[in-house]
One Martini backbone bead per residue (centre of mass of N, CA, C, O) as a GRO file, in nm:
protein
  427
    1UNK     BB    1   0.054   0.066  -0.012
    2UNK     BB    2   0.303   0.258  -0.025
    3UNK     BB    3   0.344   0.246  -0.305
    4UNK     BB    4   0.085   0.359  -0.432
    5UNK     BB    5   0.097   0.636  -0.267
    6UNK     BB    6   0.360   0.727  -0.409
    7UNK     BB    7   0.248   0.692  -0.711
    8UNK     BB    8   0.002   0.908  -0.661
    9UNK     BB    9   0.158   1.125  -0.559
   10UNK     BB   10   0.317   1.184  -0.817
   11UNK     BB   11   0.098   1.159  -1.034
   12UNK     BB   12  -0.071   1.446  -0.884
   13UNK     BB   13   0.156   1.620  -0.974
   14UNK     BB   14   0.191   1.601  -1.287
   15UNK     BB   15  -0.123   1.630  -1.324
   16UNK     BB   16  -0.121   1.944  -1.230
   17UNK     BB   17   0.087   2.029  -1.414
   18UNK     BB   18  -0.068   1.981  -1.680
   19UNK     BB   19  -0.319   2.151  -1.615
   20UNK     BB   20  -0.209   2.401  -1.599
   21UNK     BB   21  -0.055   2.428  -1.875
   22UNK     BB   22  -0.384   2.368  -2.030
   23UNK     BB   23  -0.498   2.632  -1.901
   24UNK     BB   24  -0.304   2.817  -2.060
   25UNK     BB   25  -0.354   2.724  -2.350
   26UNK     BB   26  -0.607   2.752  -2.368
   27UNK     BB   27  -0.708   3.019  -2.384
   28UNK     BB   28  -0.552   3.082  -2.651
   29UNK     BB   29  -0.750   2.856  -2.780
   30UNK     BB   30  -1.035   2.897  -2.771
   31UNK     BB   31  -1.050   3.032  -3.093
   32UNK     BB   32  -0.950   2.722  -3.234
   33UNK     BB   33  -1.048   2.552  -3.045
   34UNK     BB   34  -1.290   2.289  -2.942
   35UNK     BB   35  -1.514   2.143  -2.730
   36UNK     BB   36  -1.421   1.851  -2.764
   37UNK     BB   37  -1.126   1.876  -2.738
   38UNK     BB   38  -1.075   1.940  -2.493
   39UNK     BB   39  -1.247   1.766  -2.327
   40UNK     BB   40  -1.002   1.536  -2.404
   41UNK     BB   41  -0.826   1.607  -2.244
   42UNK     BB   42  -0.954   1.638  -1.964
   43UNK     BB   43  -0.998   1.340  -1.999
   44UNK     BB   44  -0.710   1.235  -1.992
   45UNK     BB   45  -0.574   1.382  -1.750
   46UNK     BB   46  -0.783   1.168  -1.542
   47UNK     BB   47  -0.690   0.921  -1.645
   48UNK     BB   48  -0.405   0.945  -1.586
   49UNK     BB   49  -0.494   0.962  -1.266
   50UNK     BB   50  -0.531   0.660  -1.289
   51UNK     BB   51  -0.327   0.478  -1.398
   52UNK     BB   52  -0.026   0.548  -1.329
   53UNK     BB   53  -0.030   0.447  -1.052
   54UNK     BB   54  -0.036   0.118  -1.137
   55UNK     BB   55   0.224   0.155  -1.337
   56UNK     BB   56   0.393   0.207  -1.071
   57UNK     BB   57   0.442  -0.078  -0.994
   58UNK     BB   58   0.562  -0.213  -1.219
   59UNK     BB   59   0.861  -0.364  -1.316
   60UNK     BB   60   1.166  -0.195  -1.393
   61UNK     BB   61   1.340  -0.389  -1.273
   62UNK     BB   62   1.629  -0.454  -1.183
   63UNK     BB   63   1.772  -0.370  -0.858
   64UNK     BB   64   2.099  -0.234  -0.773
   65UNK     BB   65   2.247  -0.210  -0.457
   66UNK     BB   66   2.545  -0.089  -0.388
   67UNK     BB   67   2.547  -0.079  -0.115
   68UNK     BB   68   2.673  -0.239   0.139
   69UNK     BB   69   2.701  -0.450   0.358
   70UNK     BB   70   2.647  -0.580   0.727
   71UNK     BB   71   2.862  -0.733   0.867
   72UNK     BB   72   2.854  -0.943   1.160
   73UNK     BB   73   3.155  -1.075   1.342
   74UNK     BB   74   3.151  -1.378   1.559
   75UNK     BB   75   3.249  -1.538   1.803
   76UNK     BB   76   3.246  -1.905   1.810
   77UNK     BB   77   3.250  -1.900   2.185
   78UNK     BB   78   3.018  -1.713   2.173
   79UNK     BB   79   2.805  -1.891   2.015
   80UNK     BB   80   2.881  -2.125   2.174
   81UNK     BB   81   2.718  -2.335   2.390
   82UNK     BB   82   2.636  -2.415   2.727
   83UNK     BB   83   2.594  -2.652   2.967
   84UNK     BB   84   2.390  -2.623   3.217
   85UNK     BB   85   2.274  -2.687   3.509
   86UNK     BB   86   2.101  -2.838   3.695
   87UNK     BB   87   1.838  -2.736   3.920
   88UNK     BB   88   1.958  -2.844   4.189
   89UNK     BB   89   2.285  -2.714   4.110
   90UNK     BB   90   2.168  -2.473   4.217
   91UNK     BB   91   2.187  -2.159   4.396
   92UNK     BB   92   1.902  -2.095   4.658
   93UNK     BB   93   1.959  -1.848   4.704
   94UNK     BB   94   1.841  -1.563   4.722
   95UNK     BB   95   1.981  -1.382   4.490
   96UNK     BB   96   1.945  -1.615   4.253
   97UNK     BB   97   1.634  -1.622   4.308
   98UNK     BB   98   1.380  -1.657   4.085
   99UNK     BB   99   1.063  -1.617   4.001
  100UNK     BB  100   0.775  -1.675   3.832
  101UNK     BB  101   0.702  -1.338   3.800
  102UNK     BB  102   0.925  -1.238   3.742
  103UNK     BB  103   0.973  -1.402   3.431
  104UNK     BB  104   0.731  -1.249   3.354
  105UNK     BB  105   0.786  -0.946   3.375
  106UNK     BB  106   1.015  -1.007   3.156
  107UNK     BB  107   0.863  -1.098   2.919
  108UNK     BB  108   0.679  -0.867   2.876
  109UNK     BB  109   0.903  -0.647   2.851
  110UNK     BB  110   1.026  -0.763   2.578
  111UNK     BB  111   0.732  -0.753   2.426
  112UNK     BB  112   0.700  -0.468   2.423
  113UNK     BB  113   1.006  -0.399   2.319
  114UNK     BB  114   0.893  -0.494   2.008
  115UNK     BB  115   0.730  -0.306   1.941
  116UNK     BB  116   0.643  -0.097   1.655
  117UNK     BB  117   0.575   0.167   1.476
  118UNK     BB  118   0.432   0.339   1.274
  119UNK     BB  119   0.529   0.491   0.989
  120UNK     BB  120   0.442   0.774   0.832
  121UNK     BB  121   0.395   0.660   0.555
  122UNK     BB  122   0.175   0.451   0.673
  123UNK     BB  123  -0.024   0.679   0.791
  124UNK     BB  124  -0.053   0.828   0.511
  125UNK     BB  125  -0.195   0.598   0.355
  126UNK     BB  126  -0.443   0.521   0.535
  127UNK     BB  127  -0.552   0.820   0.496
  128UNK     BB  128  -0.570   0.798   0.185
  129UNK     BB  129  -0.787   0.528   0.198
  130UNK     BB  130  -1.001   0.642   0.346
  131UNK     BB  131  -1.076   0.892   0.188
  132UNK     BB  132  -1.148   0.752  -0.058
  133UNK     BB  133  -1.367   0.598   0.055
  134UNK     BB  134  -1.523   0.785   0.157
  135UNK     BB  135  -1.595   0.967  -0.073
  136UNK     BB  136  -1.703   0.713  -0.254
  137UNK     BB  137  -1.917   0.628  -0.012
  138UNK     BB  138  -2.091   0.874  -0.026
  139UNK     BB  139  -2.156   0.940  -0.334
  140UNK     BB  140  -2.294   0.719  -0.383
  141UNK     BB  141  -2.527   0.699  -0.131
  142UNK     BB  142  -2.623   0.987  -0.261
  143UNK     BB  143  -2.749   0.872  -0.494
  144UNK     BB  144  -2.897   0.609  -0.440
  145UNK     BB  145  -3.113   0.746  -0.257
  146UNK     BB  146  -3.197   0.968  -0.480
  147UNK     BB  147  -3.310   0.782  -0.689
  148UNK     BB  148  -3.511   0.618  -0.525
  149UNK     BB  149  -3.689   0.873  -0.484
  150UNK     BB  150  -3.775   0.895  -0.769
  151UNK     BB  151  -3.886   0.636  -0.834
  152UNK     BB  152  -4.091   0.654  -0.673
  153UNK     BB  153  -4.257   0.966  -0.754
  154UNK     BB  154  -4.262   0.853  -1.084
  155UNK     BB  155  -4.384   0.913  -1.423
  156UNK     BB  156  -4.503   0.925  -1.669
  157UNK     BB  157  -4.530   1.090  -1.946
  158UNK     BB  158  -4.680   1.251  -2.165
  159UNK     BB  159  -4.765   1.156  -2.488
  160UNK     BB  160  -4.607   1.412  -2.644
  161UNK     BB  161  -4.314   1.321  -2.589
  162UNK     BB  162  -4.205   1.081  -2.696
  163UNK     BB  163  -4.198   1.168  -3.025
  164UNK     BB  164  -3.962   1.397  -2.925
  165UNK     BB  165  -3.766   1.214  -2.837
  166UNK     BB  166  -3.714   1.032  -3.061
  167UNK     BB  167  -3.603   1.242  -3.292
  168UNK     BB  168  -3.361   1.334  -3.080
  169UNK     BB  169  -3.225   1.059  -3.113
  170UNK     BB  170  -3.197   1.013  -3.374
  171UNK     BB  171  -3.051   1.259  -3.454
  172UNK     BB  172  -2.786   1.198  -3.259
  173UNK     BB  173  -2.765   0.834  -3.289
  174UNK     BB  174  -2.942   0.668  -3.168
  175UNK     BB  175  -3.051   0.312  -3.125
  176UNK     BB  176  -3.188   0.411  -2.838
  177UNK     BB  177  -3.464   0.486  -2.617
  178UNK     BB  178  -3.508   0.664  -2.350
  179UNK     BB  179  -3.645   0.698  -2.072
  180UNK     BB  180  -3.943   0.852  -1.961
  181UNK     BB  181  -3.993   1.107  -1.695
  182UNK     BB  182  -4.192   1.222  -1.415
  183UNK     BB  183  -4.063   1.441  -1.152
  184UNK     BB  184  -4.108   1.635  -0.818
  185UNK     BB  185  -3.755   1.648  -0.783
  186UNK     BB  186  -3.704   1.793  -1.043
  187UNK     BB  187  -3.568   2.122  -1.178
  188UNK     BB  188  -3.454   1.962  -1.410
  189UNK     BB  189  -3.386   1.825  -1.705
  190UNK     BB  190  -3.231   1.471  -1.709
  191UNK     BB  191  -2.971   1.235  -1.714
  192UNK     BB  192  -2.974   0.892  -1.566
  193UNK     BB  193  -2.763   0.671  -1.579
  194UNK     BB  194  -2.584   0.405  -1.694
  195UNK     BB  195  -2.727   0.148  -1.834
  196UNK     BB  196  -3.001   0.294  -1.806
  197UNK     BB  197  -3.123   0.543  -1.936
  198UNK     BB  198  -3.288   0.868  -1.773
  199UNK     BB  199  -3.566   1.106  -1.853
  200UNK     BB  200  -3.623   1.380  -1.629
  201UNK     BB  201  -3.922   1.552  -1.606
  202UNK     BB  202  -4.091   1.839  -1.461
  203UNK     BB  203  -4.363   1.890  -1.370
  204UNK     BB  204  -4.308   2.164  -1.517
  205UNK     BB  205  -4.312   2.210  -1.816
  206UNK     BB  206  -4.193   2.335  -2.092
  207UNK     BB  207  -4.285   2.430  -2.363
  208UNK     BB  208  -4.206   2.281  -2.698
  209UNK     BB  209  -3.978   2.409  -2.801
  210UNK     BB  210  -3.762   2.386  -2.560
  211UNK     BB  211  -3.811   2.049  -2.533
  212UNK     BB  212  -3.697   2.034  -2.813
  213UNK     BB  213  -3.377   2.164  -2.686
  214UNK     BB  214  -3.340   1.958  -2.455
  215UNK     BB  215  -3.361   1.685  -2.603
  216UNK     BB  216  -3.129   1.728  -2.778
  217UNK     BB  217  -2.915   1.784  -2.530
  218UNK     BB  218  -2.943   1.476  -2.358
  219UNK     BB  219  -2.871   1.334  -2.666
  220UNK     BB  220  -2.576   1.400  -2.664
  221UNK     BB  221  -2.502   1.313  -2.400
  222UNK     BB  222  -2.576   0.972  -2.451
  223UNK     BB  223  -2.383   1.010  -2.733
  224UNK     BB  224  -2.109   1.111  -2.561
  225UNK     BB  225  -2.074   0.985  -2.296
  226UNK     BB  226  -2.092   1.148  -2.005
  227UNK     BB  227  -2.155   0.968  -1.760
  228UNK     BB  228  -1.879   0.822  -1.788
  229UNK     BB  229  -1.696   1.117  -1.759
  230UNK     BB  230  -1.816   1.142  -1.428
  231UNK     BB  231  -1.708   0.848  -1.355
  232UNK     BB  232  -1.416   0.966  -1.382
  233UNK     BB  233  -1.402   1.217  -1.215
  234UNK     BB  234  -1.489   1.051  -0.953
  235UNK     BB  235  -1.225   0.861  -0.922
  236UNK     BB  236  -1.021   1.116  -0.933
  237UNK     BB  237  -1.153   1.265  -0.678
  238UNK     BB  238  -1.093   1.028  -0.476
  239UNK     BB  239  -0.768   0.944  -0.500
  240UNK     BB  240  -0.713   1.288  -0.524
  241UNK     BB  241  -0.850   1.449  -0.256
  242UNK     BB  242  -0.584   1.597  -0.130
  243UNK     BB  243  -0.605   1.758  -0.426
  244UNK     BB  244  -0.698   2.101  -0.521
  245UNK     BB  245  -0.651   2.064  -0.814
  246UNK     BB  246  -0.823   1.831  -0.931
  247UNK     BB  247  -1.119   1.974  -0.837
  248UNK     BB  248  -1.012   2.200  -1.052
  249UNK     BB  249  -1.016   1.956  -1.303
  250UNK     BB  250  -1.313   1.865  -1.297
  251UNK     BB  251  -1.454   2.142  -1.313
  252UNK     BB  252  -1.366   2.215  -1.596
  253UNK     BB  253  -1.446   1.957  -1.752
  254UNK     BB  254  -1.747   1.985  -1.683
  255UNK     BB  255  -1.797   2.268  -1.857
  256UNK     BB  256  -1.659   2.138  -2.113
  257UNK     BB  257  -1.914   1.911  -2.148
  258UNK     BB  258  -2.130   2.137  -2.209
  259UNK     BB  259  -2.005   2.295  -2.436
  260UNK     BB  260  -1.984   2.030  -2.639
  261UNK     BB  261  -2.248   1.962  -2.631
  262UNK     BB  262  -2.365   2.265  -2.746
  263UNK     BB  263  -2.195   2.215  -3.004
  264UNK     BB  264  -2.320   2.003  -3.126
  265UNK     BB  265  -2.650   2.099  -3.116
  266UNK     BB  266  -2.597   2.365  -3.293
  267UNK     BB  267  -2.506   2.245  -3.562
  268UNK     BB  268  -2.636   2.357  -3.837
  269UNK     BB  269  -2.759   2.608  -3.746
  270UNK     BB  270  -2.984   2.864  -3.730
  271UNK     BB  271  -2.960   3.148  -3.547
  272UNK     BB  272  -3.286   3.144  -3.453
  273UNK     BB  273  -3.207   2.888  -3.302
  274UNK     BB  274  -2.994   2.976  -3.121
  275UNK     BB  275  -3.140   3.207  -2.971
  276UNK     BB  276  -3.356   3.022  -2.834
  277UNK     BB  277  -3.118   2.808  -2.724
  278UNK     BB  278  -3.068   3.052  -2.488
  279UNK     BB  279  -3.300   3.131  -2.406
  280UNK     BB  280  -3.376   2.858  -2.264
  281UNK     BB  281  -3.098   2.871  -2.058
  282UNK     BB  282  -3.239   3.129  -1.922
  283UNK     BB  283  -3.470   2.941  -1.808
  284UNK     BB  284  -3.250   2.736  -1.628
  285UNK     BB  285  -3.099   2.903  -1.406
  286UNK     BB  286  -3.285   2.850  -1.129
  287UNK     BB  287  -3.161   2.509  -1.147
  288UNK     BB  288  -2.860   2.592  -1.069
  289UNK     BB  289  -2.890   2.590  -0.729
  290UNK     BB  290  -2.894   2.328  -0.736
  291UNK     BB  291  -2.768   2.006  -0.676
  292UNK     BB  292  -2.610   1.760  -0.885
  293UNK     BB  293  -2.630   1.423  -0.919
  294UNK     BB  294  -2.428   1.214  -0.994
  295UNK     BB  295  -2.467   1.088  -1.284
  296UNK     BB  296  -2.550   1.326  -1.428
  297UNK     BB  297  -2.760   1.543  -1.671
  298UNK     BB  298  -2.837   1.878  -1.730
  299UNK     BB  299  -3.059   2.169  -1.797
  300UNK     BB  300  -2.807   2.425  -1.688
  301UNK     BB  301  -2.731   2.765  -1.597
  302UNK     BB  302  -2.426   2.906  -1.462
  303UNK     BB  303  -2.363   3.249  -1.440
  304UNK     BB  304  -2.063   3.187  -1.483
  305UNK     BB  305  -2.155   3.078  -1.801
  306UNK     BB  306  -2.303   3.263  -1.990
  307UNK     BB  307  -2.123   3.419  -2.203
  308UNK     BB  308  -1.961   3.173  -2.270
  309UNK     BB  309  -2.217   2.980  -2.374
  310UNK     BB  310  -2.340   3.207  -2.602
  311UNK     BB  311  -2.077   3.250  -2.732
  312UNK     BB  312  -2.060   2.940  -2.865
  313UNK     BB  313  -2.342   2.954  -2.970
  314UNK     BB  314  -2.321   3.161  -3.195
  315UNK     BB  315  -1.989   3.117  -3.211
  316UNK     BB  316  -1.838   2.856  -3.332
  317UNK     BB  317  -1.570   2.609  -3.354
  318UNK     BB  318  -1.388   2.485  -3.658
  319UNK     BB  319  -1.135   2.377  -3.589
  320UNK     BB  320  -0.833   2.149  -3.685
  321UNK     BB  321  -0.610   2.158  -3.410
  322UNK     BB  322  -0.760   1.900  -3.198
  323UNK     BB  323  -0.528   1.683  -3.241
  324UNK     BB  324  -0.258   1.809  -3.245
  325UNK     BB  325  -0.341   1.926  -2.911
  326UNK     BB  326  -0.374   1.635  -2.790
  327UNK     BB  327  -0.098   1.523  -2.882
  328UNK     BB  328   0.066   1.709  -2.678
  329UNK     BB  329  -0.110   1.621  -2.422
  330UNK     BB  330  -0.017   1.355  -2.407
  331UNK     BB  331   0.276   1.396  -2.388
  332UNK     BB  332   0.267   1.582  -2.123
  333UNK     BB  333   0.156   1.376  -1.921
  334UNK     BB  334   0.349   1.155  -1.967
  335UNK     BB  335   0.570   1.321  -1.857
  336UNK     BB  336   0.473   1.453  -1.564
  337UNK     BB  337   0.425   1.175  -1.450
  338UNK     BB  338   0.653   0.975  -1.512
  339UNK     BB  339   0.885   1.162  -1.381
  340UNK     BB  340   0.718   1.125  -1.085
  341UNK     BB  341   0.816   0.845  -1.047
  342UNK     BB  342   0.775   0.588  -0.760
  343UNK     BB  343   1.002   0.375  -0.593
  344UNK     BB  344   1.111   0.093  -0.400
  345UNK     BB  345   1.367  -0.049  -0.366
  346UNK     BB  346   1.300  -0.360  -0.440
  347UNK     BB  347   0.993  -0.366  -0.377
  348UNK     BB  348   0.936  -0.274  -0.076
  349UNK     BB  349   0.884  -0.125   0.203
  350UNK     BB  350   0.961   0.162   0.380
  351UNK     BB  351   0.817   0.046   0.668
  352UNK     BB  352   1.052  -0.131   0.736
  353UNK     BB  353   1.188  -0.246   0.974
  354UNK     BB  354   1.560  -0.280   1.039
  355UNK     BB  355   1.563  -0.494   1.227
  356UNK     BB  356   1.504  -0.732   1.034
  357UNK     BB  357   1.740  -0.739   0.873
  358UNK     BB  358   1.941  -0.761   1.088
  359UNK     BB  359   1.836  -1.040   1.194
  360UNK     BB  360   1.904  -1.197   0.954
  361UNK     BB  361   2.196  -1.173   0.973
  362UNK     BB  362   2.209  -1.381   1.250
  363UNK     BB  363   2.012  -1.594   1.231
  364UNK     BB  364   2.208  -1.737   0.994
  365UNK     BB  365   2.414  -1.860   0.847
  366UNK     BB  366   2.668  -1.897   0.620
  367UNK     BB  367   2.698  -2.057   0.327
  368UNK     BB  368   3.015  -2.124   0.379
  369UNK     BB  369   2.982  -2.312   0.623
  370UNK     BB  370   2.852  -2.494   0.496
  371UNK     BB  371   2.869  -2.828   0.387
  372UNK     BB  372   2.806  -3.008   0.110
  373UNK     BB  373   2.442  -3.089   0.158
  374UNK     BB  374   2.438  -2.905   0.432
  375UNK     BB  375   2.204  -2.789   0.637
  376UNK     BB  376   2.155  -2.573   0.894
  377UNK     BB  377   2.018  -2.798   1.083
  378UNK     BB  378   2.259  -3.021   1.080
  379UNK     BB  379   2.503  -2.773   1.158
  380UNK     BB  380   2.435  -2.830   1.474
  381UNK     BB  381   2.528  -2.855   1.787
  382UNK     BB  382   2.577  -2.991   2.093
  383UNK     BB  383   2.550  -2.942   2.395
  384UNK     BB  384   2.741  -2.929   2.639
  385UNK     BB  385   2.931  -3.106   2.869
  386UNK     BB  386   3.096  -3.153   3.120
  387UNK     BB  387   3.354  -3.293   3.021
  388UNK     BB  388   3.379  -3.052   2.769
  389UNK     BB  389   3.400  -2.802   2.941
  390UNK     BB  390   3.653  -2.875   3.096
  391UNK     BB  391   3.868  -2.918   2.878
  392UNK     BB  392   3.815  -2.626   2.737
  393UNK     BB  393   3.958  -2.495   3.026
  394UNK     BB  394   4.227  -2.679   3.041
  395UNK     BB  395   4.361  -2.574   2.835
  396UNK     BB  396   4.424  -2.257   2.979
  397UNK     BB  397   4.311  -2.386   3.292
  398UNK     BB  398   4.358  -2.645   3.487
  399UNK     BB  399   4.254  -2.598   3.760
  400UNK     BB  400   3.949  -2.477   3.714
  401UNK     BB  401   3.873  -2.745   3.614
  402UNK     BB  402   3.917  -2.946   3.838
  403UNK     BB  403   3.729  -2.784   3.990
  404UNK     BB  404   3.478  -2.836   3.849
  405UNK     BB  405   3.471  -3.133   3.896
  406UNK     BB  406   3.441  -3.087   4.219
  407UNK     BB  407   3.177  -2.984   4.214
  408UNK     BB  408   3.002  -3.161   4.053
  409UNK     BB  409   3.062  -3.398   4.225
  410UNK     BB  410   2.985  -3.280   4.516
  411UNK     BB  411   2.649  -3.255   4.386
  412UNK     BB  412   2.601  -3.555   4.341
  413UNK     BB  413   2.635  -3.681   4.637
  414UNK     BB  414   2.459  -3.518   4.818
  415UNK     BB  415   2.245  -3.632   4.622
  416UNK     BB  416   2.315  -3.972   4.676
  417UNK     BB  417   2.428  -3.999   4.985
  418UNK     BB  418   2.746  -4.016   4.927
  419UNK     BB  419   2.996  -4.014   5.190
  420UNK     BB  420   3.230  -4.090   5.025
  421UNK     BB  421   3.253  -3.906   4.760
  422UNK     BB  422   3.237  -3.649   4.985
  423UNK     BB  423   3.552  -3.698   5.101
  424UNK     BB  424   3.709  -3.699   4.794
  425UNK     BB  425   3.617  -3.385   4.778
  426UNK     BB  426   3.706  -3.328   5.017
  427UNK     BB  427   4.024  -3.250   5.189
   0.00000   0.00000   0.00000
C-alpha cells in the first residue's frame, strides 16, 4: 500500500502541473480548438490520474543496490552454547533466585519492548485510503438514496413528450430511446443512469419549442457518453482527494462537457434557432442552484458560465487543430506523470523496520560455513557436557578445570546421599 501510495503522489503533482499548462494554453487557443477537443484532452488527463499511478507499481527491472551490506562478525566462542547445570545443582540463594512472577515480568517486557510504531509513510498511506473510500462511499450513497426518491415518485411523461424525445434519439444518433419519465423532485430535465439512462423531466414542464431543445441537448449528452465521463471525473477526485488542483481540473472538466454538448447541438443550425436555443439556457438558469447528483447531465445554466456558453452557441469554433493539440497534451501528460514516478528500491515497502533486515542477518549462518549437502538445521552442534566444557576450560586454566570436576562431582555425592564420595571430594 505505501508503494501505490507513493506512486499516486507522485502521479497527482505531475498531473496538477499538467493541468495547470493545458489550463494556461486552453486560454490562448479557446478560438482555434473547439470544445469537443479540449474536452478530450481533461479527460486525458483524469484518465492519466487514473492509470498512471497502477503502472507505477509494475516492475522496471532489477535494482541493483551498490550500498555495501553490514555484516557482523561474531566469535564462535561466543555463539557456542554451553551447558547449564542441572536445576538441583543451582545455587537456591535468596540472591540467585528468581520466582516464576519475576520471569513472567519479564518476559512481558520483552514483549512489549519489541512492538514499533507504524512509519510516518504508512500512517499516511492508511489516511489517504480512508479518505478515498470514504469520499467514494458517500458520494455513491448519496446518488443511489437520490435515486431511490425519485423512483418511487416518478410517473410516465405525457403522451406528447414521448415522439419528441424519439426524434431527438434518432437526430443525435442513438440506437435506443432512452426511459421519459416525470418526477416532482426534479428541477430541471436531466438525463441519470449508467447502464439504462432515463430522462426524468420536472412537474411543470416548459413550451414545446424548448422541450425539443433540452431533449435534443440531453441526447447529446447520451450520444457522448457523458455519464461516463463524470464517473471518471469521480474516481479521480476519490483517489486525488487530497489534491484541490484536481478538484479544480474536474470543475473545469465537467464545464467542458457542457461547452462541447452545447456545440455538438447547435451544429448546422440557422442563428434564430440558436438564439432561441439561448433564450432555453436562460430559463433554466433557476435551476442551476440546486446541487445536481453525480452521474447524471441536466440541462441547467450557471451564472457565471452565461456569456461563455451564449457566445460559444451563437459563434461556434470550427477549428481543426483539436488532434495537433490533444496529441501534444497526451505527450505532455505522459512526460509530467512518468517524470515523477516513485518507486520503492526493491520493491520493498519503506516502512519495515531496519530491525528485521538486520536480525535476519545473524539469524542464519553464512553459506559458506555450511558443507556441501549440509542444511543449516544439520549443521547445529549438541550442547556440550560436563566433561567437554571441562577440557575446553583445561586447555588454558588446568586449577580451575579441575576445581570444576570437584564441585559438580560434589554435588552429585550430596545428591545421591554418598558419603564416601563426598569425603573424596573434600581435601
Amino acid at each position: 500500500m505505501n508503494a501505490l501510495f507513493l506512486s499516486v503522489a507522485a502521479v497527482s503533482v505531475g498531473g496538477s502541473a499538467a493541468g495547470l499548462v493545458w489550463a494556461l494554453v486552453q486560454k490562448r487557443l479557446e478560438k482555434r480548438v473547439c470544445a469537443r477537443w479540449r474536452c478530450r484532452v481533461w479527460t486525458l488527463l483524469l484518465a492519466a490520474l487514473l492509470i498512471l499511478p497502477l503502472a507505477g507499481l509494475l516492475p522496471a527491472g532489477t535494482a541493483v543496490d551498490s550500498r555495501p551490506g553490514v555484516v557482523l562478525e561474531v566469535p564462535e566462542a561466543a555463539v557456542r552454547p554451553m551447558a547449564a547445570p542441572p536445576r538441583s545443582q543451582r545455587q537456591t540463594g535468596p540472591e540467585t533466585t528468581m520466582s516464576d512472577e519475576t520471569v513472567g515480568l519479564a518476559g512481558e517486557g520483552q514483549v512489549h519492548a519489541g512492538l514499533t510504531l507504524p512509519s510516518p509513510l504508512t500512517a499516511a498511506a492508511v489516511v489517504w485510503l480512508l479518505g478515498a473510500t470514504g469520499m467514494l462511499a458517500v458520494q455513491t450513497a448519496a446518488y443511489l438514496r437520490w435515486r431511490h426518491a425519485v423512483k418511487r415518485w416518478e410517473r410516465p411523461a405525457p403522451a406528447w413528450v414521448e415522439p419528441m424525445v424519439r426524434a431527438a434519439a434518432i437526430e443525435a444518433g442513438l440506437s435506443s430511446q432512452p426511459r421519459v419519465r416525470q418526477s416532482p423532485l426534479v428541477a430541471s430535465p436531466m438525463v441519470a443512469g449508467m447502464v439504462s439512462p432515463t430522462l426524468l423531466l420536472p412537474k411543470n414542464l416548459p413550451p414545446r419549442e424548448e422541450l425539443a431543445m433540452i431533449c435534443a441537448h440531453e441526447m447529446a449528452h447520451c450520444r457522448r457518453r457523458d455519464i461516463q465521463r463524470k464517473l471518471l471525473i469521480l474516481l479521480a477526485r476519490a483517489v486525488h482527494w487530497f489534491n484541490p488542483l484536481v478538484h479544480w481540473m474536474a470543475g473545469q472538466a465537467q464545464r467542458e462537457i457542457e461547452l462541447a454538448c452545447d456545440e455538438t447541438v447547435v451544429t448546422n443550425r440557422p442563428p434564430q434557432w440558436r438564439q432561441a436555443y439561448c433564450q432555453a439556457l436562460l430559463h433554466a438558469i433557476g435551476a442551476a442552484g440546486q446541487p445536481a447528483p453525480v452521474l447524471s447531465t441536466r440541462f441547467a445554466l450557471e451564472k457565471e458560465q452565461i456569456m461563455r456558453r451564449f457566445a460559444r452557441v451563437m459563434r461556434p469554433v470550427r477549428g481543426k487543430k483539436g488532434a495537433a493539440v490533444f496529441g501534444l497534451m497526451a505527450l505532455l501528460a505522459l512526460l509530467c506523470c512518468c517524470g515523477l514516478r516513485v518507486q520503492v528500491p526493491g520493491g520493498e515497502s519503506a516502512s519495515e523496520p531496519v530491525s528485521a533486515a538486520a536480525s535476519s542477518v545473524t539469524s542464519e549462518p553464512a553459506a559458506s560455513e555450511l558443507s556441501p549437502g549440509t542444511s543449516a538445521g544439520e549443521n547445529e552442534e549438541p550442547p556440550e557436557d560436563m566433561e567437554a566444557t571441562a577440557a575446553r576450560i583445561a586447555e588454558t586454566d588446568p586449577v580451575t578445570a579441575q576445581g570444576y570436576r570437584n564441585a559438580f562431582a560434589l554435588v552429585d555425592a550430596l545428591k545421591h546421599g554418598d558419603q564416601q564420595a563426598v569425603n573424596r571430594c573434600l581435601p
